[in-house]
N, C-alpha and C positions, 0 to 999 in steps of 0.2 A: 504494500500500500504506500502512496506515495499523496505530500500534500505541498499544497504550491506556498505554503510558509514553512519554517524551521521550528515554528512552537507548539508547545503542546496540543493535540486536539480537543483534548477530551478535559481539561480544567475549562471549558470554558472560555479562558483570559480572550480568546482571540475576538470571540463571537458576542460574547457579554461583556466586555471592558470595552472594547476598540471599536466596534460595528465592523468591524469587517468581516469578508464572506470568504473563508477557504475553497478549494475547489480539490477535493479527496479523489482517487482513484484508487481502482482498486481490479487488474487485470486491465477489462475492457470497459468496465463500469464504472460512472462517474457519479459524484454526488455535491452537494454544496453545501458544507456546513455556515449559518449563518444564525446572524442576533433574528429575534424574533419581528423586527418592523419587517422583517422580508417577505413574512407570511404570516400577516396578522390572524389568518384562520388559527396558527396553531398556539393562541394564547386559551382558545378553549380545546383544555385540555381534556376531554373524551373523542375531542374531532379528531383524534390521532393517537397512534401508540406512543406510548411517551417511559422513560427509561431516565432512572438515578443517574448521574454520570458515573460515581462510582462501580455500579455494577456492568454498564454500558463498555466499560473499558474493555471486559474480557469475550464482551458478542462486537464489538465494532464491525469486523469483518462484513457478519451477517445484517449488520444494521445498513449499513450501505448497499448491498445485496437489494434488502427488503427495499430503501427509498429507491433503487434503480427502476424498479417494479414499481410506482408511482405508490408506493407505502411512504409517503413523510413522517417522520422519527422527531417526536420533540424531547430533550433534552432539558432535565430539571435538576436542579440544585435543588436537596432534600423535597419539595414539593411545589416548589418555585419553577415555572418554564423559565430556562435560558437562555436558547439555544434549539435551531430546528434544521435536521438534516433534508434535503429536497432534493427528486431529479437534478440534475447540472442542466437538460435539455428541457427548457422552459414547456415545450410542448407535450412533453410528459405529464406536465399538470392540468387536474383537468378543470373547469370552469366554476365547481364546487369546491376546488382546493384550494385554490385562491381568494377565494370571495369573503 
């Protein structure tokens, strides 16, 4: 897996501190780890599967798998959304996952 910054994925810091949007790969499959204004659907959190970051660390692989497959992955500090994984290929989402 490979990500277009040098810092941690998965505290966070990049997505929730800074607003910026990583861009994760993983083989063939791409995903966009970013702060939540990027997809305000996924501040309601049942509209998505959503994962501790702590325990997220050891399925990452799959989590990105599952958002390739227009699954978006919201990321929470103890029960707080952080942080939301999405297709990289904007057309992946569909008119309901953005909204």
């Amino acid at each position: 897996m490979t990500a277009a910054a040098d810092r941690p994925l998965l505290g966070g810091e990049a997505a929730e501190e800074d607003g910026r949007t990583t861009l994760i790969t993983k083989h063939k499959v791409r995903a966009l780890l970013a702060p939540l204004d990027r997809l305000p659907a996924a501040r309601k959190t049942k509209a998505f599967r959503s994962h501790v970051l702590s325990a997220a660390q050891k399925d990452f692989g799959d989590l990105i798998t599952l958002t390739a497959r227009d699954e978006p992955q919201v990321l929470l500090r103890n029960t707080t959304p952080v942080a939301v994984l999405f297709p990289a290929d904007p057309s992946a989402l569909s008119s309901d996952t953005v909204a």
